[in-house]
C-alpha positions, 0 to 999 in steps of 0.5 A: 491047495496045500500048506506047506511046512517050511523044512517042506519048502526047503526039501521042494525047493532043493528038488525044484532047484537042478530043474529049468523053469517049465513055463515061461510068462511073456508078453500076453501075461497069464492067459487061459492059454498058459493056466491050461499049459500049466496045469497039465505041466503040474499035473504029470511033474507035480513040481513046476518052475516058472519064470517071468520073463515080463510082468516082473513086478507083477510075479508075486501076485500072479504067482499067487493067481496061477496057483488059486486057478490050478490048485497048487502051492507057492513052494517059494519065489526066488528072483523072477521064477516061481516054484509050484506044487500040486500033489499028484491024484493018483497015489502011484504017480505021487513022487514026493510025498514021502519025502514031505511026509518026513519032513513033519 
């Protein structure tokens, strides 16, 4: 997991921002099932939504669980969708980190 500045956030925030939510938390919570789901998602996109569409009230907590079980970053928790980062293994797959780099 990374720390992000906050003009980071704001320039992951603004590219997450035209993009529907990826992964959807329903009834059965945050399973195996869905940490799997959402790793693979972050690991090709780098930048994931998710949204909540149960377990409203848990969203912060659970956001914060999903990122520590896939080695992401919280980028921001607007209404009931969250917004993750994971930088991309390979350097060539890496879509954003030039944008971030800027940001320093």
């Amino acid at each position: 997991m990374i720390e992000l500045t906050s003009r980071q956030r704001k320039i992951l925030e603004k590219e997450a921002q035209p993009m529907s939510a990826v992964i959807q938390v329903g009834k059965y919570g945050v399973s195996e099932e869905l940490v799997k789901q959402i790793q693979a998602a972050i690991s090709t996109k780098e930048l994931i939504k998710i949204k909540f569409n149960e377990f409203k009230d848990e969203k912060k907590d659970l956001s914060y669980e999903i990122a520590e079980h896939t080695d992401s970053t919280v980028v921001r928790i607007i209404g009931n969708t969250t917004i993750l980062y994971k930088e991309a293994a390979e350097r060539e797959n890496r879509k954003y980190a030039s944008l971030l780099a800027k940001a320093n």
